[in-house]
C-alpha positions as CSV (number, residue, x, y, z in Angstrom):
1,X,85.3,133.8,102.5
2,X,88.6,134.9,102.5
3,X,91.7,132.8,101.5
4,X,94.9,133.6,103.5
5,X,98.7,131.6,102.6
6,X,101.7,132.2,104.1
7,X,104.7,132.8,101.6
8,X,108.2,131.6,101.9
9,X,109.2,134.5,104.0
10,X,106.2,133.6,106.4
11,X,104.0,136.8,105.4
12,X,100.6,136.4,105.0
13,X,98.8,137.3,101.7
14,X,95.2,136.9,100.5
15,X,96.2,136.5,96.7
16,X,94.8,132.9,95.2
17,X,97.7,130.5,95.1
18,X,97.9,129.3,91.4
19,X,97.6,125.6,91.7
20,X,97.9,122.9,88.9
21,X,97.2,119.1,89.5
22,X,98.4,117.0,87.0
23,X,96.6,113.8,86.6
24,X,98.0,110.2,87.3
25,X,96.5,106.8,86.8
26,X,94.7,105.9,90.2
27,X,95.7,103.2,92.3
28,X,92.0,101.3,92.7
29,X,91.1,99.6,89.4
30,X,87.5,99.7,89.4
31,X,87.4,103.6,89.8
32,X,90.5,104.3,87.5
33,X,88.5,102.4,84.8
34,X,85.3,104.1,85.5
35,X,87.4,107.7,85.4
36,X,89.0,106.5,82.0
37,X,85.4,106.6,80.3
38,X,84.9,110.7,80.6
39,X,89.1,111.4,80.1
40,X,88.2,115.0,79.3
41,X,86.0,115.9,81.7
42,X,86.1,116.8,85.2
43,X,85.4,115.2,88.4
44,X,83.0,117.5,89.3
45,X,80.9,116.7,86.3
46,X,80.4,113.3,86.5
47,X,77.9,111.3,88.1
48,X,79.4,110.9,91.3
49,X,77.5,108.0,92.3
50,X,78.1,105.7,89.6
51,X,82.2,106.9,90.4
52,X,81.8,105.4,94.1
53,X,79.8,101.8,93.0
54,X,81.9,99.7,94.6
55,X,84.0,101.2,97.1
56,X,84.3,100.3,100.7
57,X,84.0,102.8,103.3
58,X,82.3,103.9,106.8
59,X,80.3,106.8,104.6
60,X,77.4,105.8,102.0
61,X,78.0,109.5,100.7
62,X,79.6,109.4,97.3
63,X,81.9,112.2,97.9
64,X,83.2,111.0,101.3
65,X,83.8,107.3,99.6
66,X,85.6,109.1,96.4
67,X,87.6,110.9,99.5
């Protein structure tokens, strides 16, 4: 799949958009706590269902209640 972006000038270009996200404590306690136990290691490597214990949403998928 192709990646598309639109620079300032409005021109389209398929090059990857460098992108850096830099962390920040997270507002829900429970879940900031849990995240502070791996501080090294990505979201994507952690056990995703232990992450959503104990959040609320309409979802019982992990990844839509982490969303």
């Amino acid at each position: 799949m192709t990646s598309w972006r639109h620079d300032s000038l409005g021109a389209s270009s398929s090059e990857p958009l460098p992108v850096v996200i830099i962390g920040a404590v997270h507002p829900h306690p429970l879940l900031q706590r849990k995240l502070a136990e791996a501080p090294g290691v990505s979201i994507l490597d952690q056990d995703l269902e232990y992450l959503s214990e104990g959040l609320e949403g309409r979802s019982q998928s992990p990844v839509a209640l982490l969303f």
